[in-house]
BAFI-3210 file (N, C-alpha, C; in Angstrom, 3 decimals, decimal comma, padded with zeros to 6 digits):
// residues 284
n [1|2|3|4|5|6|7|8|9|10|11|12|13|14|15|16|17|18|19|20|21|22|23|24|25|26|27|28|29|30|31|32|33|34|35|36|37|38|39|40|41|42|43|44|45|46|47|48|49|50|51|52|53|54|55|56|57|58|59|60|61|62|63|64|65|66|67|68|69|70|71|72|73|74|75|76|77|78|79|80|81|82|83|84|85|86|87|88|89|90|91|92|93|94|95|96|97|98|99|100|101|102|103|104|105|106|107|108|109|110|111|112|113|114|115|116|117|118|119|120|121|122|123|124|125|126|127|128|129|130|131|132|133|134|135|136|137|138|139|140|141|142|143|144|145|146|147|148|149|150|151|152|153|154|155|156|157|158|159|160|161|162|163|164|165|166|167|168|169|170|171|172|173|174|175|176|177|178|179|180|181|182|183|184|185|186|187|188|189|190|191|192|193|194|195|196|197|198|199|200|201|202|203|204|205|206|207|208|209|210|211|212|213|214|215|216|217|218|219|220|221|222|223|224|225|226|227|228|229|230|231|232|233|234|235|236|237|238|239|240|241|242|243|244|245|246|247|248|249|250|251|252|253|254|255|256|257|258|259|260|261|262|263|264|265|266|267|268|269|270|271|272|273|274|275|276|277|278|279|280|281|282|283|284]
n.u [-000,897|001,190|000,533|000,414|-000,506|-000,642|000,002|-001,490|-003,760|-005,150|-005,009|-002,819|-000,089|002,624|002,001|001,782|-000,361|-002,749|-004,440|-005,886|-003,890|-003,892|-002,406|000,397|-000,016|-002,644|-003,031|-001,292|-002,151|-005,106|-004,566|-003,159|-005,303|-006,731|-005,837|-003,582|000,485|002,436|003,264|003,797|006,167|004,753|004,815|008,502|009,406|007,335|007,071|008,754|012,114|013,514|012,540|012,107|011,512|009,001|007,212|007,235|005,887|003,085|003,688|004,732|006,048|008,487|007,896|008,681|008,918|007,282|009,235|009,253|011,023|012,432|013,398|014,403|015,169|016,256|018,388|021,549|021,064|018,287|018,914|020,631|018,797|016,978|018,906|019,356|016,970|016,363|018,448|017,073|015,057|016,398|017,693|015,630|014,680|013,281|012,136|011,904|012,185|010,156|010,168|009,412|008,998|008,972|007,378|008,344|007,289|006,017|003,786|001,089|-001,190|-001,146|000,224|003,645|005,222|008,219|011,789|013,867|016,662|016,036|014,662|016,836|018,269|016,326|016,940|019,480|019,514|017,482|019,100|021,185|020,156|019,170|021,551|022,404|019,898|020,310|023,141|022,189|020,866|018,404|015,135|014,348|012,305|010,271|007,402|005,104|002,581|000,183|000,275|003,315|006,473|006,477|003,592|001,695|000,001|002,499|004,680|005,350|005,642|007,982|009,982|010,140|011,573|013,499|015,284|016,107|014,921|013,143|009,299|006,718|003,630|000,929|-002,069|-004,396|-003,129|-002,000|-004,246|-005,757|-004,096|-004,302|-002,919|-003,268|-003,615|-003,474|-002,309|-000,301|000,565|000,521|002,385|004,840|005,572|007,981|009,175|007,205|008,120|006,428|003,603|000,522|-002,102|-005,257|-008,498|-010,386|-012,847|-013,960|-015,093|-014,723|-012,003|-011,601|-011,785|-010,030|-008,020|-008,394|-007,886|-009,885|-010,396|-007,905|-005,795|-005,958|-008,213|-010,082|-009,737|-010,744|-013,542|-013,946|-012,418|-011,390|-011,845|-013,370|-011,606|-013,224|-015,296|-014,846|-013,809|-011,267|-010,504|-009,838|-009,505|-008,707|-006,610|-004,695|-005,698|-003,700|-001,103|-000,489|-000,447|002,146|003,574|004,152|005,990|006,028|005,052|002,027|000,485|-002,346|-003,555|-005,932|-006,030|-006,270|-008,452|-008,460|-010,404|-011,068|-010,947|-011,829|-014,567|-015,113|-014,341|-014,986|-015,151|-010,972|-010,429|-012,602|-012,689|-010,876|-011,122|-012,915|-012,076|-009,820|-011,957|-013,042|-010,359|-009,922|-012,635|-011,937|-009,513|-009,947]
n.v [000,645|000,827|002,513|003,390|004,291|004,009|005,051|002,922|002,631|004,447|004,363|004,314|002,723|000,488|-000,900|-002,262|000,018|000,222|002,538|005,515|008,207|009,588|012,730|013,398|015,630|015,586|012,607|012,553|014,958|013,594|011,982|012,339|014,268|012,371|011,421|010,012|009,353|008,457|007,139|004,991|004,521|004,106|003,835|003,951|007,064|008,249|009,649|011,267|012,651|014,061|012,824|012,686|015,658|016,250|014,942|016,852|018,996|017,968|016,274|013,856|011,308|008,000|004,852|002,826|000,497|-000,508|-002,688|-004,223|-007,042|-008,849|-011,556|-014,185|-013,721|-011,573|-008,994|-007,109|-004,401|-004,390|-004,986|-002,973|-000,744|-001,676|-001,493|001,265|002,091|001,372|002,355|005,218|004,784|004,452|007,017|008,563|007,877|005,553|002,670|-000,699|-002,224|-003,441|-006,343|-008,019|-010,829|-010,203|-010,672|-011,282|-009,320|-007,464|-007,506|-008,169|-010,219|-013,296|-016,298|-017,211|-019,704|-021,727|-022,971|-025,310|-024,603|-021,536|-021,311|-021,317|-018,959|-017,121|-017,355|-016,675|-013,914|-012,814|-012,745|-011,354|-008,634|-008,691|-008,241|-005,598|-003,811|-004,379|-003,060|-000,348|-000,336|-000,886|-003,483|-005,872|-007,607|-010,141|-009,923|-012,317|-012,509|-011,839|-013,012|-013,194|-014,803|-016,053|-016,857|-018,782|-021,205|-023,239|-022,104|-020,256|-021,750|-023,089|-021,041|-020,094|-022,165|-022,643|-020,326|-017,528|-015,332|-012,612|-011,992|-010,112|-010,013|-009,994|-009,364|-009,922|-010,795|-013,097|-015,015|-015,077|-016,414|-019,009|-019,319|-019,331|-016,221|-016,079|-018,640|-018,522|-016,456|-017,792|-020,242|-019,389|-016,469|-015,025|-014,486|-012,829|-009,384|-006,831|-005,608|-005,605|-004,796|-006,023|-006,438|-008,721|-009,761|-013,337|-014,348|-012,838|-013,473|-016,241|-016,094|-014,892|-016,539|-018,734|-018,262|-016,824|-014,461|-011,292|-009,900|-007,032|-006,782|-007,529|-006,636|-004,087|-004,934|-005,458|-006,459|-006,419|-004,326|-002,223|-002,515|-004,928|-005,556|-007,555|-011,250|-011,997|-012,243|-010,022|-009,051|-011,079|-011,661|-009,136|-009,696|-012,157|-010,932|-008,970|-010,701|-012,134|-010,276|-008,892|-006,500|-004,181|-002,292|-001,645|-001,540|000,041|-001,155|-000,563|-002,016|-000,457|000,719|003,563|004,859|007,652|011,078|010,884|012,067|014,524|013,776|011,179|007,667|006,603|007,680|007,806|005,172|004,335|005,698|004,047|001,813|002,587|003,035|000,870|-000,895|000,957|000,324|-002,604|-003,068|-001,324]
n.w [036,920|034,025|031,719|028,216|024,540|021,412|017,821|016,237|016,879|016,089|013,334|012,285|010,728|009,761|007,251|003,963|002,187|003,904|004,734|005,408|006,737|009,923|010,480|012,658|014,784|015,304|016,083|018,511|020,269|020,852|021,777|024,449|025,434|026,570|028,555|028,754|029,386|027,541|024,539|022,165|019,108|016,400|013,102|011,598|011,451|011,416|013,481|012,802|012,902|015,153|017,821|020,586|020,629|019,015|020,631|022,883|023,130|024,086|026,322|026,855|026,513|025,119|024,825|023,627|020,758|017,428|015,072|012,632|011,022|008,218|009,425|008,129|006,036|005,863|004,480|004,037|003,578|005,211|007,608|008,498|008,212|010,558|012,214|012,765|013,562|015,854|016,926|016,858|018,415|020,568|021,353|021,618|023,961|024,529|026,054|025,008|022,773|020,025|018,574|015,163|013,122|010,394|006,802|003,526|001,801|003,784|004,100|005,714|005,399|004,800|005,763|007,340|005,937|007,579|006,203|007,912|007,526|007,480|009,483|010,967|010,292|011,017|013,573|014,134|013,155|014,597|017,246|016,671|016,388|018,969|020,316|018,664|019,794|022,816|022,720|022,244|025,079|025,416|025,713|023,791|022,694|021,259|019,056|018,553|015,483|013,807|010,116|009,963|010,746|013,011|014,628|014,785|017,397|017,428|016,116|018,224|020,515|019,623|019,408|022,246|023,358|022,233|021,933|024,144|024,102|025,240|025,267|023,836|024,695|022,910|023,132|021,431|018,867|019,310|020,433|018,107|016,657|017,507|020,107|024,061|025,623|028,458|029,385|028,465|030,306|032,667|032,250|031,303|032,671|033,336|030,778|029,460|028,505|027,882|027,035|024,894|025,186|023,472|022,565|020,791|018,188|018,063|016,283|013,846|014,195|013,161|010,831|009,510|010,698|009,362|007,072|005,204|004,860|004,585|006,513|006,738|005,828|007,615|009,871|009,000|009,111|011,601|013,602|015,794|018,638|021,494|024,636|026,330|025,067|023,438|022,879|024,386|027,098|028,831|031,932|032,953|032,074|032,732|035,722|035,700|034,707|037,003|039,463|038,719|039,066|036,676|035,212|033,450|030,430|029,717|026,932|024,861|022,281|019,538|016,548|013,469|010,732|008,620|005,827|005,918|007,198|010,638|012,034|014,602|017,734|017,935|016,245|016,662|018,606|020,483|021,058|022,609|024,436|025,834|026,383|028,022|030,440|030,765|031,457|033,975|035,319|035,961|037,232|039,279]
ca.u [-000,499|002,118|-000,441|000,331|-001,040|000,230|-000,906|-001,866|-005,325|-005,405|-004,890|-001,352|000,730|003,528|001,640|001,632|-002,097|-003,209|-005,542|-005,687|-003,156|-004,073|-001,337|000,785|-000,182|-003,957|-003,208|-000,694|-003,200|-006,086|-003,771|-002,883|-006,282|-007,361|-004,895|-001,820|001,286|003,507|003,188|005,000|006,865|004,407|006,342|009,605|009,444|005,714|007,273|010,046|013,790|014,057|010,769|011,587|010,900|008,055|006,386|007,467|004,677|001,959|003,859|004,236|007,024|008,327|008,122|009,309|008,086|007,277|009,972|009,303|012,188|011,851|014,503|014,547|015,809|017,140|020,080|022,005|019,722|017,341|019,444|021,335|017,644|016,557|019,713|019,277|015,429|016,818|019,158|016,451|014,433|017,387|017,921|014,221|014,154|012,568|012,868|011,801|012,147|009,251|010,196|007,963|009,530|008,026|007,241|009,569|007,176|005,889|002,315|000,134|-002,235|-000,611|001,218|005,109|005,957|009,846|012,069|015,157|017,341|014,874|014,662|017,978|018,845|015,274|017,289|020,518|019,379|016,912|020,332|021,990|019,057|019,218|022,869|022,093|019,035|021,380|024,464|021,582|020,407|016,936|015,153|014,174|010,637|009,460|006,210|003,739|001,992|-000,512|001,189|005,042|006,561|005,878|001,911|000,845|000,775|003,801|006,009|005,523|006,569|009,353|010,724|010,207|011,937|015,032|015,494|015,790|014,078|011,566|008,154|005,454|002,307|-000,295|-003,320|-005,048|-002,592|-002,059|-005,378|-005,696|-002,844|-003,903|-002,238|-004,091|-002,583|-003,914|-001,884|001,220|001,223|000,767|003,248|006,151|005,882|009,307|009,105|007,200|008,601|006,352|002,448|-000,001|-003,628|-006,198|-010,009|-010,847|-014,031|-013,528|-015,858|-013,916|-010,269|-011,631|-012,268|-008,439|-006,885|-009,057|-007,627|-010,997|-009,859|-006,700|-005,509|-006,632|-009,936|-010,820|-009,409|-011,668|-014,821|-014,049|-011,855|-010,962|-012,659|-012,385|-011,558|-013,958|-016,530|-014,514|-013,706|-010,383|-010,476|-008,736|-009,587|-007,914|-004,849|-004,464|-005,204|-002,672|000,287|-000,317|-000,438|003,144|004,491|004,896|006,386|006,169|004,376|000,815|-000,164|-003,287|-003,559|-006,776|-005,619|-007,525|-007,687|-009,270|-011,017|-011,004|-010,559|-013,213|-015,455|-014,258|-014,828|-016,145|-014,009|-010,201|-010,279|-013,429|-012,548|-009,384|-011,518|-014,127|-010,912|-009,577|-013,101|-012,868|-009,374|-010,267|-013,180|-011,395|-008,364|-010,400]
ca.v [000,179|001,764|002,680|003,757|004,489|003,579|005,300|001,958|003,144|006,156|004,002|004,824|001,533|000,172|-001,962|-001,094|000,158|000,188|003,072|006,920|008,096|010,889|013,590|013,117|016,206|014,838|011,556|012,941|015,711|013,024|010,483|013,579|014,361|011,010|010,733|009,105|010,331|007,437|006,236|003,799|005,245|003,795|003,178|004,528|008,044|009,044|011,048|012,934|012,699|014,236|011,975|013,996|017,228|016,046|014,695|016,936|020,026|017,280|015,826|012,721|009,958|007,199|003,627|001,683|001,008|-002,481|-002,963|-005,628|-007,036|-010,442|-012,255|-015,429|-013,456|-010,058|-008,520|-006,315|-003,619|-004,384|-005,342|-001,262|-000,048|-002,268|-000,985|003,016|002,578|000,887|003,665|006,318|004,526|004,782|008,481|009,348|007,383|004,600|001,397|-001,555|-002,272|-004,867|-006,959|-008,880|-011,464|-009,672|-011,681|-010,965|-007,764|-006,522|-007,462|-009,489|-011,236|-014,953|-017,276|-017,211|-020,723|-021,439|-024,197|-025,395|-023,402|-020,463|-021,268|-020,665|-017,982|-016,097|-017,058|-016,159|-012,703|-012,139|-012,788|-009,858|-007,477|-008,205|-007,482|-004,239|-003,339|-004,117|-002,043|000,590|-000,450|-001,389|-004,563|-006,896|-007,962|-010,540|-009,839|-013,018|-011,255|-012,262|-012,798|-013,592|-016,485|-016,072|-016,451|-019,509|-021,916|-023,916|-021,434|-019,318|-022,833|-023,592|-019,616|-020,217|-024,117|-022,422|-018,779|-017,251|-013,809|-012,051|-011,820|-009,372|-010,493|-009,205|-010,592|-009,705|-011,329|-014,389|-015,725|-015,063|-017,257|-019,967|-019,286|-018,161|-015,861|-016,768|-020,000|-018,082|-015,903|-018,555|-020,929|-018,804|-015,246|-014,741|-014,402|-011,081|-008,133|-006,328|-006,156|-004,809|-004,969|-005,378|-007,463|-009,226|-010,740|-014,725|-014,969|-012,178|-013,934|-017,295|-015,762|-014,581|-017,630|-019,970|-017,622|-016,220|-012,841|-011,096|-008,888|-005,943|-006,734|-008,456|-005,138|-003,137|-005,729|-005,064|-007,441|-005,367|-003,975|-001,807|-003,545|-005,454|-005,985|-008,864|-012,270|-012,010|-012,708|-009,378|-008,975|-012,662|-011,509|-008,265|-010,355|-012,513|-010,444|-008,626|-011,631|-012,576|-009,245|-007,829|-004,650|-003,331|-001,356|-002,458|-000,220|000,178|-001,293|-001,391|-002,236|000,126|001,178|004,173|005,434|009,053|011,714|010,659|013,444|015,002|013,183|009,876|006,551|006,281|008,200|007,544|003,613|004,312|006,178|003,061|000,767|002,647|003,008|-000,823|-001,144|001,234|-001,303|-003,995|-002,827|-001,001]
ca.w [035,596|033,403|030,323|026,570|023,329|020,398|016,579|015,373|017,696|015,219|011,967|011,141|010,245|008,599|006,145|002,656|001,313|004,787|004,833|005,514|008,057|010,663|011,063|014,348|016,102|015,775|017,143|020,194|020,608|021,289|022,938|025,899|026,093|027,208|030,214|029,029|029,174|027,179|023,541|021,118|017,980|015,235|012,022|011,571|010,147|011,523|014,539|012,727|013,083|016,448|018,465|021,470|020,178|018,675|021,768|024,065|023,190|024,126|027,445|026,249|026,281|024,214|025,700|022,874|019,036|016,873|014,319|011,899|010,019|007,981|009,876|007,700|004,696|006,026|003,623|004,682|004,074|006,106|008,914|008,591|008,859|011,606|013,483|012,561|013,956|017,143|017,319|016,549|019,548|022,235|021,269|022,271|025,121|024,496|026,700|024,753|021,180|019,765|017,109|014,331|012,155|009,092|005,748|002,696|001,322|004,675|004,491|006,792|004,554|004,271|006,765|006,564|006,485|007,359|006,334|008,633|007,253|007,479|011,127|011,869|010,144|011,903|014,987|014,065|012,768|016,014|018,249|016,210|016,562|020,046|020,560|018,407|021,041|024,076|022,679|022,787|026,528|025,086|025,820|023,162|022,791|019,874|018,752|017,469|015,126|012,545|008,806|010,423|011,137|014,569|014,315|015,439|018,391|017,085|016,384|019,316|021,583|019,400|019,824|023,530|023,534|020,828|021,998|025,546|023,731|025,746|024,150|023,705|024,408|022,683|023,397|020,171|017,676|020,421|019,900|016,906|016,134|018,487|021,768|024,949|026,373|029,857|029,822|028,391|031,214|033,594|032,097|031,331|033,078|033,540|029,518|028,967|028,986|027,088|026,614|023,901|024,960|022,472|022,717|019,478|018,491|017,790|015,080|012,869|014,153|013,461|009,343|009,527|011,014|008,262|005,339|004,177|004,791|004,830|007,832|006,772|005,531|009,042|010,614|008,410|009,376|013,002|014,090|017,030|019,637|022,801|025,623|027,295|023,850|022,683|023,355|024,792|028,926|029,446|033,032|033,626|031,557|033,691|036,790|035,754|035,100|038,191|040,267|038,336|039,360|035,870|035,846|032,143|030,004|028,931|025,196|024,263|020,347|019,370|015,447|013,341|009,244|007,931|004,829|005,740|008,764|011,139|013,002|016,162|019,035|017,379|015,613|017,543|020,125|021,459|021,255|023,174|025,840|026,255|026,649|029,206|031,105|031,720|032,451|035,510|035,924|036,132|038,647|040,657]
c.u [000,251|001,725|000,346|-000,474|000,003|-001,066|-001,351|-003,503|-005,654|-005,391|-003,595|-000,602|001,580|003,273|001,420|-000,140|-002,644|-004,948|-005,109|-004,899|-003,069|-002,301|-001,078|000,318|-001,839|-003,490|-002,539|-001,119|-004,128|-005,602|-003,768|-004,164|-007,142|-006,890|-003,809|-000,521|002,615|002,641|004,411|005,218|005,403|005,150|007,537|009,637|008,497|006,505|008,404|011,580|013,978|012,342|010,959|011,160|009,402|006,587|006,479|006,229|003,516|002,185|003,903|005,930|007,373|008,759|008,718|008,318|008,384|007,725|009,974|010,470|012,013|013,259|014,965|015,117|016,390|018,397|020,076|021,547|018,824|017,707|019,903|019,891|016,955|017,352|019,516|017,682|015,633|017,673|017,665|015,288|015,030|017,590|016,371|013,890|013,315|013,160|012,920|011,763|010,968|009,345|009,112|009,430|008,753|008,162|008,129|008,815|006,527|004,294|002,072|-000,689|-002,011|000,661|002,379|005,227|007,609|010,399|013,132|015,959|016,763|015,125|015,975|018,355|017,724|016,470|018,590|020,456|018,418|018,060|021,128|020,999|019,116|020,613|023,029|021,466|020,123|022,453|023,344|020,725|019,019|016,485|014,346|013,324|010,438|007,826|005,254|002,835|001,566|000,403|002,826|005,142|006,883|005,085|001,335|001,418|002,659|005,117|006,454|006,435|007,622|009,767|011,289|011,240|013,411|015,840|015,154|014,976|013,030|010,489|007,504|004,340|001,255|-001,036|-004,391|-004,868|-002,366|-003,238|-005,708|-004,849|-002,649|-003,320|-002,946|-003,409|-002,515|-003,009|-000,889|001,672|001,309|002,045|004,462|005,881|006,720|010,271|008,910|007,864|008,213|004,732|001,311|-001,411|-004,756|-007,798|-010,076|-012,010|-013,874|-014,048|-014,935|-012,649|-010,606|-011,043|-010,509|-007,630|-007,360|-008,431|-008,793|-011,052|-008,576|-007,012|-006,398|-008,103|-010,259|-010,635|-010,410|-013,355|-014,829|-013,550|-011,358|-011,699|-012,171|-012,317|-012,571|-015,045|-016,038|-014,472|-012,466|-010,725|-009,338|-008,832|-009,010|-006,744|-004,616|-003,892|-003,528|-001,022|000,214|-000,026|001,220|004,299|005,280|005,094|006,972|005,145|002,763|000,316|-001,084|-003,168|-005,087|-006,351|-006,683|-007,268|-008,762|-009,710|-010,514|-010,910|-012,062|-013,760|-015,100|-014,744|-015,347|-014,265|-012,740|-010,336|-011,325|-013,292|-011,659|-010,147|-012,337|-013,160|-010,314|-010,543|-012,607|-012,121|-009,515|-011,740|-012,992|-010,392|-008,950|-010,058]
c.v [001,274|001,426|003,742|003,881|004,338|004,084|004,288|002,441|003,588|005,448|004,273|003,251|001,404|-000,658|-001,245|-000,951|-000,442|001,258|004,205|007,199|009,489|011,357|013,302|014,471|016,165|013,570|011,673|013,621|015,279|012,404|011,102|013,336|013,381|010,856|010,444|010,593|009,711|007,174|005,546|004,459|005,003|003,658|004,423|005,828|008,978|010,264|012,018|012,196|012,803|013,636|013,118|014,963|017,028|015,593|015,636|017,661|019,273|016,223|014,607|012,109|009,123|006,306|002,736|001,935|-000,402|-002,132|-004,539|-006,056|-008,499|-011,231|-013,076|-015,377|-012,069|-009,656|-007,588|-004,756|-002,988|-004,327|-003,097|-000,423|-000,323|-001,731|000,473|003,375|002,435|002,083|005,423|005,984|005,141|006,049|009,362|008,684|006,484|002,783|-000,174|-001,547|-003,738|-005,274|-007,721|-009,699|-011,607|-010,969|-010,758|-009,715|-007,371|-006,391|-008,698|-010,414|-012,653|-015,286|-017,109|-018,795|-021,029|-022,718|-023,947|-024,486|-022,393|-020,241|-020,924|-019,782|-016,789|-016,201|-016,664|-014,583|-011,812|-012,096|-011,224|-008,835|-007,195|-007,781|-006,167|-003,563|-003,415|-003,128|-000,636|000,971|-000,334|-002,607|-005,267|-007,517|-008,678|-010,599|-011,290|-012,346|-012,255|-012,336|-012,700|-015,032|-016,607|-015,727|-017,778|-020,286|-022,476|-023,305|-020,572|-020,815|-023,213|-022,082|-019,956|-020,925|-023,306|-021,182|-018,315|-015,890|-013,495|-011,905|-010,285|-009,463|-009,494|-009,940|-010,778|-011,183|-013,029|-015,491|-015,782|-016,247|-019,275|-020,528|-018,427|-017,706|-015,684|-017,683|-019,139|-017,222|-017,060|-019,723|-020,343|-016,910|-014,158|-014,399|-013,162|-010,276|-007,128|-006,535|-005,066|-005,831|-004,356|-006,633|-007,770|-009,914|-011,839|-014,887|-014,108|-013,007|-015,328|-016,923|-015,663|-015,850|-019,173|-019,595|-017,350|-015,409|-012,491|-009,719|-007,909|-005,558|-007,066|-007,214|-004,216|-003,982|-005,786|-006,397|-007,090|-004,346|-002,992|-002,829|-003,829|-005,996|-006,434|-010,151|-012,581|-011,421|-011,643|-008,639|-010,435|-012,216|-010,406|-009,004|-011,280|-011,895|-009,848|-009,032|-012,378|-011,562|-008,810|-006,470|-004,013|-002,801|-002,280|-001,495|-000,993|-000,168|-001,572|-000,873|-001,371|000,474|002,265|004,322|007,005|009,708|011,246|011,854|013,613|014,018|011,886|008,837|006,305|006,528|008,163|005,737|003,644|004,548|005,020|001,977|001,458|002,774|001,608|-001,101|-000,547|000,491|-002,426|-003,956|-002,121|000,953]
c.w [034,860|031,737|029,666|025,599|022,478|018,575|016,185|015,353|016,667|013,610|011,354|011,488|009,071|007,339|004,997|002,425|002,560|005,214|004,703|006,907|008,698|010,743|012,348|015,087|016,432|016,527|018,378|020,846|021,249|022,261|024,487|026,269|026,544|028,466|029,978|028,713|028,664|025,804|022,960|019,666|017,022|014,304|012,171|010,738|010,705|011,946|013,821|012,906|014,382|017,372|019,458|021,062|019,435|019,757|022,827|024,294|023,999|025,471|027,315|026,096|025,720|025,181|024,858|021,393|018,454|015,418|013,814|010,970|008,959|008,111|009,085|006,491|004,665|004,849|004,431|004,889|005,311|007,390|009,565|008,784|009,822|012,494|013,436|013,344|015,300|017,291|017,557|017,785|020,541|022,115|021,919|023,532|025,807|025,692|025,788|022,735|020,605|018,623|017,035|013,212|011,005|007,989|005,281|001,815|002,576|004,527|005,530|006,593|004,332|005,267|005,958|007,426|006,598|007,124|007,387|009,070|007,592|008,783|011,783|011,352|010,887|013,549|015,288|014,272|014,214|016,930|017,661|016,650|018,006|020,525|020,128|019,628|022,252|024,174|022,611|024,350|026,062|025,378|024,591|022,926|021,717|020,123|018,254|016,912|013,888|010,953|009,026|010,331|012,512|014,508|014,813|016,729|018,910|016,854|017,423|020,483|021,082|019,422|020,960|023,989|022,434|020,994|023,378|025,177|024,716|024,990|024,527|023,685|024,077|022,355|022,611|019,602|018,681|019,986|019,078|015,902|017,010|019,641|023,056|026,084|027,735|030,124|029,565|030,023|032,883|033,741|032,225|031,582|033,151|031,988|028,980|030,027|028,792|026,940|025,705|024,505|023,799|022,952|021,021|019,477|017,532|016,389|013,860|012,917|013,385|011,603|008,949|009,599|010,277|006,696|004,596|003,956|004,974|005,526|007,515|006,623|006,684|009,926|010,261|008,731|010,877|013,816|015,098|017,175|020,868|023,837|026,431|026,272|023,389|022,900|024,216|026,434|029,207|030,729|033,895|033,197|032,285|035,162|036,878|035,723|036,292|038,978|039,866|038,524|038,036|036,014|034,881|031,922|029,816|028,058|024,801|023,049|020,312|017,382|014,131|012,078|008,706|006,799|004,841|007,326|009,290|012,022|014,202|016,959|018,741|016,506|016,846|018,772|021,092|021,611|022,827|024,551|026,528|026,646|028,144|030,882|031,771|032,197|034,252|036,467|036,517|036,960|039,446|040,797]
res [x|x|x|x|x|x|x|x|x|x|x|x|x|x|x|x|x|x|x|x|x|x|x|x|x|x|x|x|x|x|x|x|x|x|x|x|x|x|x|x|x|x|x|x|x|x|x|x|x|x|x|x|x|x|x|x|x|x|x|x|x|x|x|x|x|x|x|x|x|x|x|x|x|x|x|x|x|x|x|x|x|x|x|x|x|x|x|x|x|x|x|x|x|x|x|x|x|x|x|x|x|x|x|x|x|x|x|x|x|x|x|x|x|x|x|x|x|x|x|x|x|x|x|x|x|x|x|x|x|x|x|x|x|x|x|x|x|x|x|x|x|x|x|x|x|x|x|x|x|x|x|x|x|x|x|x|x|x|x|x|x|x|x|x|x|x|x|x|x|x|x|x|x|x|x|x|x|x|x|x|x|x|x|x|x|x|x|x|x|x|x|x|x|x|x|x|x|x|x|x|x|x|x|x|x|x|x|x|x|x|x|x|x|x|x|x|x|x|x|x|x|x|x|x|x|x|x|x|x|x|x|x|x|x|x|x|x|x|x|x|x|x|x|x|x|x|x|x|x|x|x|x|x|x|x|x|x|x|x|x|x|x|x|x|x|x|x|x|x|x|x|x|x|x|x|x|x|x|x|x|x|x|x|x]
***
């Protein structure tokens, strides 16, 4: 398997009033000393200007990074910083770029419903992004992702059914949203390009995908898990891409929000380590 880390592990995110956010040479510091030798940007900015140079002290690689944009109402703005991050990917060496069809302030807390119109301009504006990503030799990844308008069943099959895009499965936000991502990989394989393992436990997603909580609070109530102490069948979703002959990345997310620095050896980084325990469980 061609394993990652990604700061989300560590609590650093692009959401506004998210939490406390570890310094990068703590979380690339921990990330090394676990084993890996690949992470994902985190938001735009964490790593620095020059990412290589920033990763290199710590042996460490960039595989790609999840760029949210809110397709359905982009200005031009947004679009000139969506392309400067995609640029600031392909310069460090990144392969995959993972989009999110962000809401219109960049939180996660409330369904983006779309009209018509709406819908085609998300698919207009994802077609540009990916012609951006390509003129950088990147590949193209949409994210389903809690609080987008790619979040539930329905819009993930009309993406699929409207848009040749590659996805991102992440098997968190997937179920979460009503799609299992067992059947996705069995149905359309030939789809991802791109995968973010996380375990969730049902009873927290169920609270999320009813609207009794918003993202972050369900994150902060332990809505994520290491792998293998959730509800998510991620020894069937492994099996399965394997058996489909994927041949991308799979990053570690387990989605995480702090309060404060947590004590050596204890909170992220020991999650991260109990996640990868099972994965070598589970392949052998």
């Amino acid at each position: 398997m061609r394993l990652a880390g990604a700061p989300i592990s560590w609590g650093v995110c692009e959401a506004p009033d998210w939490g406390y956010e570890l310094p990068p040479e703590v979380v690339l510091a921990q990330l090394r000393s676990l084993g890996l030798d690949a992470t994902e940007l985190g938001p735009t900015g964490y790593l620095g200007t020059d990412v290589r140079a920033t990763l290199e002290p710590y042996g460490l690689r960039l595989v790609g990074g999840f760029l949210p944009v809110p397709m359905h109402c982009a200005t031009a703005g947004d679009l000139a910083a969506a392309a400067a991050a995609i640029a600031t990917l392909a310069a460090a060496g990144a392969e995959v770029v993972v989009l999110a069809a962000r809401s219109a302030d960049g939180s996660y807390d409330r369904r983006v419903t779309l009209t018509e119109t709406e819908w085609r301009v998300l698919l207009s504006t994802l077609d540009s992004l990916r012609r951006v990503a390509a003129e950088h030799r990147l590949t193209a990844a949409l994210h389903p992702h809690v609080g987008t308008a790619i979040e539930d069943r329905a819009s993930v099959r009309r993406l699929l059914e409207d848009s040749d895009v590659p996805l991102c499965l992440d098997t968190g936000h997937l179920l979460i949203g009503g799609t299992d991502p067992v059947e996705l990989i069995a149905t359309v394989p030939e789809r991802i390009a791109h995968v973010h393992l996380k375990d969730v436990r049902a009873s927290v997603a169920a609270s999320v995908a009813g609207g009794d909580v918003s993202y972050v609070g369900a994150v902060r109530a332990g809505l994520y898990v290491p792998l293998g102490e959730g509800d998510v069948d991620i020894a069937g979703i492994v099996r399965g891409l394997t058996d489909s002959g994927y041949p991308g990345w799979y990053v570690l997310e387990q989605d995480t929000a702090l309060d404060g620095p947590p004590a050596p050896d204890t909170g992220p980084v020991e999650d991260v380590r109990r996640s990868l325990a099972y994965l070598e469980k589970v392949t052998g």
